[in-house]
RODO-2510 file (C-alpha; in nm, 4 decimals, decimal comma):
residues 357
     n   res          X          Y          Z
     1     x     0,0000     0,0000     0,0000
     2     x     0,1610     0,3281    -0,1380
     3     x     0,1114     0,5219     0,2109
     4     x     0,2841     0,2928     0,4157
     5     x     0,5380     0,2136     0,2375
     6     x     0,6389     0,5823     0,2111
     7     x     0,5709     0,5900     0,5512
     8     x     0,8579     0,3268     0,5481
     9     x     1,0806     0,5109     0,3494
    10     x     1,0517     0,8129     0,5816
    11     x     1,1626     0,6206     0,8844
    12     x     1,4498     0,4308     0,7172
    13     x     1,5779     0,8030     0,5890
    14     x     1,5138     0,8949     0,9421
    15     x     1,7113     0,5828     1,0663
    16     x     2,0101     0,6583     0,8556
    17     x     2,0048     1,0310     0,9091
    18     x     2,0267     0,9010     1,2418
    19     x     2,2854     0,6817     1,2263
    20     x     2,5480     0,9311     1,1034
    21     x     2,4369     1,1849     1,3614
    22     x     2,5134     0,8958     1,6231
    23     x     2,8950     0,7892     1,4378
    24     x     2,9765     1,1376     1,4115
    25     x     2,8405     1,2771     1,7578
    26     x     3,0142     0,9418     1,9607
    27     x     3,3190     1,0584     1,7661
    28     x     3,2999     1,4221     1,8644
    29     x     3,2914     1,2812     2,2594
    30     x     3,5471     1,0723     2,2170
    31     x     3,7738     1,3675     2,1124
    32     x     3,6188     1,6519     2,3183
    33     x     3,6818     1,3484     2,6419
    34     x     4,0521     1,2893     2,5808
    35     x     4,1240     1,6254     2,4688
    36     x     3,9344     1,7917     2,7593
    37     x     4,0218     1,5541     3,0667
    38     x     4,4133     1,4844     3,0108
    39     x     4,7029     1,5110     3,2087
    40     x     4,8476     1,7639     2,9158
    41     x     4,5974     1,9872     2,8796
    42     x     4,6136     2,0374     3,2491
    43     x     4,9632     2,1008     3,2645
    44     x     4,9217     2,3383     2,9721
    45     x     4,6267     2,4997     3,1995
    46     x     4,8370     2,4822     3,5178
    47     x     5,1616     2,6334     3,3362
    48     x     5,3398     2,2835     3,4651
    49     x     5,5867     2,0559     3,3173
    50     x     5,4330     1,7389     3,2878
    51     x     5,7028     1,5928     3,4164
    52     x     5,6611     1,6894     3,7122
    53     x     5,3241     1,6064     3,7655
    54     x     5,2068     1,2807     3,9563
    55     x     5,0866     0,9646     3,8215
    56     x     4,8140     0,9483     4,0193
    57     x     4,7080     1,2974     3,8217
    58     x     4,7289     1,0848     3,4757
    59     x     4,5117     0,8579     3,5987
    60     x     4,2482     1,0916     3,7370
    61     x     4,2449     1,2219     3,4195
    62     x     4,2062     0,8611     3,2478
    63     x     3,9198     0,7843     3,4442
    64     x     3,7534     1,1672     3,4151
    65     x     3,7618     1,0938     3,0515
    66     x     3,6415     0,7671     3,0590
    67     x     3,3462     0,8667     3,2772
    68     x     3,2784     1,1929     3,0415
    69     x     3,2720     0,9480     2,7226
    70     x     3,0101     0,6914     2,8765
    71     x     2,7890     0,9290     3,0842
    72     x     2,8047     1,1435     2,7246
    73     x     2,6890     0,7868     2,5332
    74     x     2,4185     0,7072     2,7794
    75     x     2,2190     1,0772     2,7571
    76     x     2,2881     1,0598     2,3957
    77     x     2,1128     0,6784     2,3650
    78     x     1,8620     0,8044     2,6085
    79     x     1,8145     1,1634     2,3864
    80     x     1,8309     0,8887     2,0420
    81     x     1,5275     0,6844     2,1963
    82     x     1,3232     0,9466     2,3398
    83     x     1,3371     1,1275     1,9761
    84     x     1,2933     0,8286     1,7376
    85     x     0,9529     0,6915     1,9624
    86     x     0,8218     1,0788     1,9383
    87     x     0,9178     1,1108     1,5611
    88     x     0,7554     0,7172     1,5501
    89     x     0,4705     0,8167     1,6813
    90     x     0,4589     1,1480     1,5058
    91     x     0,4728     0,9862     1,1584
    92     x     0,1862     0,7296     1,2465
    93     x     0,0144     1,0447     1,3004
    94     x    -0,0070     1,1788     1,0175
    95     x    -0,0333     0,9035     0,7731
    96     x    -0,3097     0,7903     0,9742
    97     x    -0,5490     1,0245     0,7835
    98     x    -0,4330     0,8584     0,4995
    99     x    -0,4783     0,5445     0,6108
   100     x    -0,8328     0,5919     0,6918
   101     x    -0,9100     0,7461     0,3651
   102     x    -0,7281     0,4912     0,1569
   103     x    -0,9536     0,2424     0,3893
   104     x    -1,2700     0,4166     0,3275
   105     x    -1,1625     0,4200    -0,0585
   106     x    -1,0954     0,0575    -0,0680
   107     x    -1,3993    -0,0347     0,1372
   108     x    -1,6556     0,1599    -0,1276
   109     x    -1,9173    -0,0914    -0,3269
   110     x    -1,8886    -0,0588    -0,6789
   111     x    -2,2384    -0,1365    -0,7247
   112     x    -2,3431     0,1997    -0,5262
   113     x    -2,1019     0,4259    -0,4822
   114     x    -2,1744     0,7338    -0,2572
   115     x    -2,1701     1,0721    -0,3937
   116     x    -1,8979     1,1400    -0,1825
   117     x    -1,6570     1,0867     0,1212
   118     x    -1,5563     1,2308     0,4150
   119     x    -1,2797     1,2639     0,6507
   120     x    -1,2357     1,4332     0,9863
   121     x    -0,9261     1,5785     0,9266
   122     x    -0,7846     1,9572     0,9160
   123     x    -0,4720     1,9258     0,7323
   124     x    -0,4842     2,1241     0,3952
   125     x    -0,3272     1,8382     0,2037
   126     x    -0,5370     1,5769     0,3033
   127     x    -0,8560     1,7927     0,2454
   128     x    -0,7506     1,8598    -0,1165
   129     x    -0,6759     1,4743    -0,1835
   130     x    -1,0373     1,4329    -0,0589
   131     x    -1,1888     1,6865    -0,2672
   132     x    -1,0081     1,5875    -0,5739
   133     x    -1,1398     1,2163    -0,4881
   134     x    -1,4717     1,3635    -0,4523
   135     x    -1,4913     1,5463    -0,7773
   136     x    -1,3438     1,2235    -0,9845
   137     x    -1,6370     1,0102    -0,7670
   138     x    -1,8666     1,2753    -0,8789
   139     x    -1,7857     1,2467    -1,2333
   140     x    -1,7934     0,8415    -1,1815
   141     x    -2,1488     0,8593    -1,0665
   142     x    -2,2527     1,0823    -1,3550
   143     x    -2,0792     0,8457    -1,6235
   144     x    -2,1933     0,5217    -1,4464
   145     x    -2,5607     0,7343    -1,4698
   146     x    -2,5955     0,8210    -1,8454
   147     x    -2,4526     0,4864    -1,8934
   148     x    -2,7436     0,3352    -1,7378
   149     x    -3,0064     0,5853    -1,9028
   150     x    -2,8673     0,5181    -2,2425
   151     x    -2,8445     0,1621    -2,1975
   152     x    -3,2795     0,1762    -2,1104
   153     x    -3,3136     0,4293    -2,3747
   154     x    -3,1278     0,2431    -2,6638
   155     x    -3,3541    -0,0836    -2,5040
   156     x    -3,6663     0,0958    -2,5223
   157     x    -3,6061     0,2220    -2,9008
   158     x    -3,5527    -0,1174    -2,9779
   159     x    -3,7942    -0,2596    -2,8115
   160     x    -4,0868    -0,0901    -3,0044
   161     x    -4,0302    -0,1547    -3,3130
   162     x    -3,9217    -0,5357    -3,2194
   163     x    -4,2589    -0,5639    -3,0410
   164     x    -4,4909    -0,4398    -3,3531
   165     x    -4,2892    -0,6818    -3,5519
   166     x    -4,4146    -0,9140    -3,3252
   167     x    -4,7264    -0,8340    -3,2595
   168     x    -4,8520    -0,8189    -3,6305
   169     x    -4,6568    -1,1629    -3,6815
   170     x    -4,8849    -1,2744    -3,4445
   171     x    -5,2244    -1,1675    -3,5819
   172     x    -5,1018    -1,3039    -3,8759
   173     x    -5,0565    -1,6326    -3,7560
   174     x    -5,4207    -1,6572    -3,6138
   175     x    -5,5609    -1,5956    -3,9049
   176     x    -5,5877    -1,9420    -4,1292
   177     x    -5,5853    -1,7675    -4,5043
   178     x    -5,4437    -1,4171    -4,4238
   179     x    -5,5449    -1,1871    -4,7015
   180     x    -5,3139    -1,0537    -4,9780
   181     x    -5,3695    -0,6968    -4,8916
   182     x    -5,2885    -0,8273    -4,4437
   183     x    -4,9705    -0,9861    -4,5613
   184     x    -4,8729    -0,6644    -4,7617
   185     x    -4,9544    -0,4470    -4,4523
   186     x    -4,7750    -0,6549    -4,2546
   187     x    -4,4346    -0,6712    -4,4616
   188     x    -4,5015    -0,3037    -4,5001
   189     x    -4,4880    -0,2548    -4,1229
   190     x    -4,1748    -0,5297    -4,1002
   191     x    -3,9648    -0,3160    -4,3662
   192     x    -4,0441     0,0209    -4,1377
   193     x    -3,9537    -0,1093    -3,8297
   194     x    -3,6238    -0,3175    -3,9416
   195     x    -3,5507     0,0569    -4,1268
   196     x    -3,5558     0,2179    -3,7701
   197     x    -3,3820    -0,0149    -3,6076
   198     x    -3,1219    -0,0059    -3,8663
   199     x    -3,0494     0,3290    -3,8615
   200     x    -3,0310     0,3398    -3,4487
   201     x    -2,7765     0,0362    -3,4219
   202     x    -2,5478     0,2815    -3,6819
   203     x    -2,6315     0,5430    -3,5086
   204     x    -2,5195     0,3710    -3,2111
   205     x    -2,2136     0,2324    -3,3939
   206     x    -2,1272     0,6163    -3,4610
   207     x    -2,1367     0,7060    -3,1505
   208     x    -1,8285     0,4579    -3,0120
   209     x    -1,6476     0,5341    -3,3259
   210     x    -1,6161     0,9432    -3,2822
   211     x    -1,2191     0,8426    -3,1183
   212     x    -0,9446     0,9390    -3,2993
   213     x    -0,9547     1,1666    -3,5955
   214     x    -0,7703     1,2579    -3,9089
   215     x    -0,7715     1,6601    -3,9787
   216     x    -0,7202     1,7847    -4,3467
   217     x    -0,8274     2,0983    -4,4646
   218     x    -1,0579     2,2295    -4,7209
   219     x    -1,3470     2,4382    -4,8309
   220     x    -1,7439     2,3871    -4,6766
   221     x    -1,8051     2,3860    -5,0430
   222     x    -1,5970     2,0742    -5,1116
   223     x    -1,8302     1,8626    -4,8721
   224     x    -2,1877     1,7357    -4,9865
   225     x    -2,4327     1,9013    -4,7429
   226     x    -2,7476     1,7386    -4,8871
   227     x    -2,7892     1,3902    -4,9417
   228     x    -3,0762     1,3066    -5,1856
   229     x    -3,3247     1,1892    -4,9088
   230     x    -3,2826     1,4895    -4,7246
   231     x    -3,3744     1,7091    -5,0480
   232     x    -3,6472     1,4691    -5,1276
   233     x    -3,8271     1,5615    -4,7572
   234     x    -3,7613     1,9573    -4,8428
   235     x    -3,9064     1,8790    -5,1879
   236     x    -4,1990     1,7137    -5,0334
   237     x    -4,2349     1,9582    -4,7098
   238     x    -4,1436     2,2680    -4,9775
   239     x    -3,9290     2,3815    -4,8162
   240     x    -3,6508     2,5691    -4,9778
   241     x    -3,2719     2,5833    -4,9056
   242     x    -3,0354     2,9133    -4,9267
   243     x    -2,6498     2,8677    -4,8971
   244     x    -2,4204     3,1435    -4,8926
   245     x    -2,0516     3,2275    -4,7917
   246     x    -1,7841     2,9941    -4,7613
   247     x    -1,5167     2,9056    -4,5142
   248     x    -1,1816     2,6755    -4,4779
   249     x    -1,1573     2,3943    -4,2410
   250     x    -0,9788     2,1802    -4,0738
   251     x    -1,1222     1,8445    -3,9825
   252     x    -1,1894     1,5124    -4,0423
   253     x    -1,3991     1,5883    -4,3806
   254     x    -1,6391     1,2769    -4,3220
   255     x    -1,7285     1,3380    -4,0285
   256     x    -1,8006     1,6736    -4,0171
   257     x    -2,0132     1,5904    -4,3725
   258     x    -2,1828     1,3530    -4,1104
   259     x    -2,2403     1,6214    -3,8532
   260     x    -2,3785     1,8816    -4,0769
   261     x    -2,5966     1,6587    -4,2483
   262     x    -2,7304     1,5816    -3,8961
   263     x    -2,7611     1,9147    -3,8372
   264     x    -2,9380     2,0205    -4,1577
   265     x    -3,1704     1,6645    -4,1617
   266     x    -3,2964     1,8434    -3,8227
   267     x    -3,3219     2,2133    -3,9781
   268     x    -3,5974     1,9708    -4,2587
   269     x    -3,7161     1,7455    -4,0669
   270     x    -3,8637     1,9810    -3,8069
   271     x    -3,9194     2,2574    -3,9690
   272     x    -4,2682     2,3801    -4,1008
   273     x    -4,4298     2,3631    -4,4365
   274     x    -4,3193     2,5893    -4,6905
   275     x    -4,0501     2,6684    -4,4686
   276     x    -3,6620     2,7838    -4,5127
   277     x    -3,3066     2,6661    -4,4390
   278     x    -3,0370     2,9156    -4,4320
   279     x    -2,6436     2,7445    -4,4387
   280     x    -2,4376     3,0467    -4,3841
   281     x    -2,0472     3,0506    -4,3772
   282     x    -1,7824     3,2948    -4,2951
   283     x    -1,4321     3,2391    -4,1798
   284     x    -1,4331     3,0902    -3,8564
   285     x    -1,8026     2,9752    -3,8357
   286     x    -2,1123     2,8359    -3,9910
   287     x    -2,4393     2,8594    -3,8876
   288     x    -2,7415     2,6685    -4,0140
   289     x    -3,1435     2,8464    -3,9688
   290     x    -3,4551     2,6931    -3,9724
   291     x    -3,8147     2,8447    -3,9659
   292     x    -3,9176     2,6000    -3,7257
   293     x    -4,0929     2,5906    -3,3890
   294     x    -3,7773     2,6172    -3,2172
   295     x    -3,6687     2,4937    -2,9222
   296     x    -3,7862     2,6595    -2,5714
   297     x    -3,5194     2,8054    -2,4121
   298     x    -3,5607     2,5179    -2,0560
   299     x    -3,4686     2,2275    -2,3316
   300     x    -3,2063     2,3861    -2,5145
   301     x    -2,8654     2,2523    -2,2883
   302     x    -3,0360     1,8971    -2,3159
   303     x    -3,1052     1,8526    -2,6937
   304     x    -2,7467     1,7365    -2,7301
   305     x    -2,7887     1,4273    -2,5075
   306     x    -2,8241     1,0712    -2,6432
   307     x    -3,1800     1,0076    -2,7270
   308     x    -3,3213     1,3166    -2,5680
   309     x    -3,6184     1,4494    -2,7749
   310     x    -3,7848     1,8003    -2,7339
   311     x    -4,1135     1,7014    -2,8220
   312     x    -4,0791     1,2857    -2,8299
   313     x    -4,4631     1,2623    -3,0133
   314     x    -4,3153     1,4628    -3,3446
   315     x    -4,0105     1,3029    -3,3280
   316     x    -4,1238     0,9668    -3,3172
   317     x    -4,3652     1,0684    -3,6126
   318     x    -4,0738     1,2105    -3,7929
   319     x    -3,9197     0,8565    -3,7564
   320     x    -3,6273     1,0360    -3,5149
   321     x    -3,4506     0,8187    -3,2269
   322     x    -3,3063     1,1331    -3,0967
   323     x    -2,9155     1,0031    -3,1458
   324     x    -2,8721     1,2655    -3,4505
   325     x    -2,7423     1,5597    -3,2211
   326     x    -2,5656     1,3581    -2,9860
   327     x    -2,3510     1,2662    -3,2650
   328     x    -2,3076     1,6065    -3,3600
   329     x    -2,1745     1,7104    -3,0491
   330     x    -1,9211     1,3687    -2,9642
   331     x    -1,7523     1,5181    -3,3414
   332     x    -1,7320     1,8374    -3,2434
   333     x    -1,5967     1,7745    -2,9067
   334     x    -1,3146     1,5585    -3,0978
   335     x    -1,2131     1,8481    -3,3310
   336     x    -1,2523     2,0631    -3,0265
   337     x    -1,5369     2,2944    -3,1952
   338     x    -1,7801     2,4803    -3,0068
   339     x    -2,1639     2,4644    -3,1001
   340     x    -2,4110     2,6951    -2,9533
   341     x    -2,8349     2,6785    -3,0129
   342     x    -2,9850     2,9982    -3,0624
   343     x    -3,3610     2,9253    -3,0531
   344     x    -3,6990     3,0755    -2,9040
   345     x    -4,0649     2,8839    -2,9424
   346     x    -4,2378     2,9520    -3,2810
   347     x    -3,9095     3,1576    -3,3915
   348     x    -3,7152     2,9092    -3,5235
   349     x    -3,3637     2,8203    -3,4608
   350     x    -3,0253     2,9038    -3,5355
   351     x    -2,7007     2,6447    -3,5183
   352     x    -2,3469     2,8104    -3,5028
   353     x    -2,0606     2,5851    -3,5190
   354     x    -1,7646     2,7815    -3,4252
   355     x    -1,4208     2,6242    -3,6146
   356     x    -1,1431     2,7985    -3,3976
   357     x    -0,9986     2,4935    -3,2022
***
């Protein structure tokens, strides 16, 4: 465990450090004892030969120093022991903070984690370890949480159409000599509902794949905006398109074809009859209008989330699954664009895709 063993390293620092303060302070007695109690340095002190002094003053001296040297040893040990069980006890003190947050960290269920955790503890460091911990929990719990709501929202879209599949299957089976004009119904029904489920499993597919990307430049006029379904539904809804300006970027050029096709499938799709689309460029940004409804201003910062419709009646009836702006907004986050909605009910709505990464 990372705490104590840098708890370890401490003390075995402390240990050496210790060590060579012990060599080189028994050393320093040693010296200080024989040059301090000697039979020269008092004759030195006591202007005497040391001839002339008696033995008995050498060994005085002999045992003075002696004495200093072990007395000196034994309040150092004593000082060396005192010290290392305070700085001992010291150091368990302030890992164990860590301790008990590494213990509450290691205790936590996967299967519900808490929105956060808490430590009694004042000491600046430790708080900001908690509060980092808290914000990366917090972030879990929100990833773990759209994980869960797209995983029942991608089961529900395919649910429905699975189940009317079903469900007309069955009512054909009861019927002995189902009727050439039943069966037709019926395949017609099977063809819609395999086409929606189609084109949510690769719009689901699109989703994971939005990873790495490959930037080259070039012109908005190089990339096809319109595929023909999309002007087929203007044609039908008359609704007419206006393009003007132009602008260079640098991107991955499918996928940002993808995105803006989203984007102006949407500006069709949901606007009104006899309606317009304006896809207007200038250097920097690109911004795509519809006549439409628009979106009420409480909706607007959740349009961008995976299968989140604003009004989930029309959508369905438009044959949406509510994946097209999600998709939008994973490529733009990968080219590190900026998209903003502009919109107010019954005035339509404006998309502006701002290209400085």
């Amino acid at each position: 465990m990372f705490p104590r063993t840098l708890q370890k390293r401490i003390l075995l620092f402390g240990m050496a450090f210790l060590l060579v303060a012990i060599i080189v302070t028994g050393v320093s007695i040693w010296q200080i004892s024989q040059n301090l109690f000697s039979a020269e340095a008092y004759a030195d002190a006591m202007d005497t030969d040391l001839a002339t002094l008696d033995d008995s003053v050498e060994v005085y001296f002999e045992r003075a120093a002696t004495t200093f040297f072990y007395q000196s040893l034994l309040i150092m040990g004593l000082v060396v022991i005192f010290l290392g069980g305070l700085s001992w006890l010291s150091i368990r003190r302030l890992f164990r903070p860590v301790r008990e947050l590494t213990s509450t960290i290691d205790n936590l269920d996967t299967n519900s984690l808490p929105k956060s955790i808490h430590i009694n503890n004042r000491h600046a460091e430790i708080q900001k370890l908690q509060q980092a911990f808290n914000r990366m929990l917090k972030e879990v719990n929100a990833t773990l949480e759209n994980q869960k709501r797209f995983a029942a929202n991608a089961a529900h879209e395919l649910k429905t159409p699975i189940s009317s599949i079903l469900a007309n299957l069955e009512v054909h089976d009861m019927e002995a000599t189902p009727a050439s004009g039943d069966c037709q119904e019926i395949l017609k029904i099977t063809k819609e509902n395999t086409e929606r489920m189609r084109t949510l499993v690769e719009s689901l597919m699109e989703l994971t794949q939005v990873e790495r990307i490959e930037r080259e430049t070039f012109k908005l006029k190089d990339i096809r905006l319109i595929t023909p379904e999309q002007r087929a539904l203007a044609e039908e809804k008359h609704i007419e398109i206006h393009t003007e300006g132009d602008t260079t970027i640098k991107a991955s050029k499918h996928l940002f074809e993808r995105a803006l096709q989203n984007l102006i499938h949407n500006a069709i799709r949901y606007n009104k009859k006899g309606g317009d689309v304006y896809i207007t460029a200038e250097e920097g940004a690109i911004y795509i209008r519809d006549t439409g409804p628009g979106i009420p201003e409480a909706k607007q910062d959740k349009v961008f989330q995976p299968f989140y419709c604003v009004d989930p009646s029309r959508s369905r009836a438009a044959g949406g699954n509510g994946l097209g702006l999600s998709i939008v907004k994973q490529i733009m986050d990968a080219h590190q664009f900026t998209i903003d909605i502009d919109s107010a009910a019954e005035k339509g709505t404006t998309i502006t895709i701002h290209l400085d990464a």
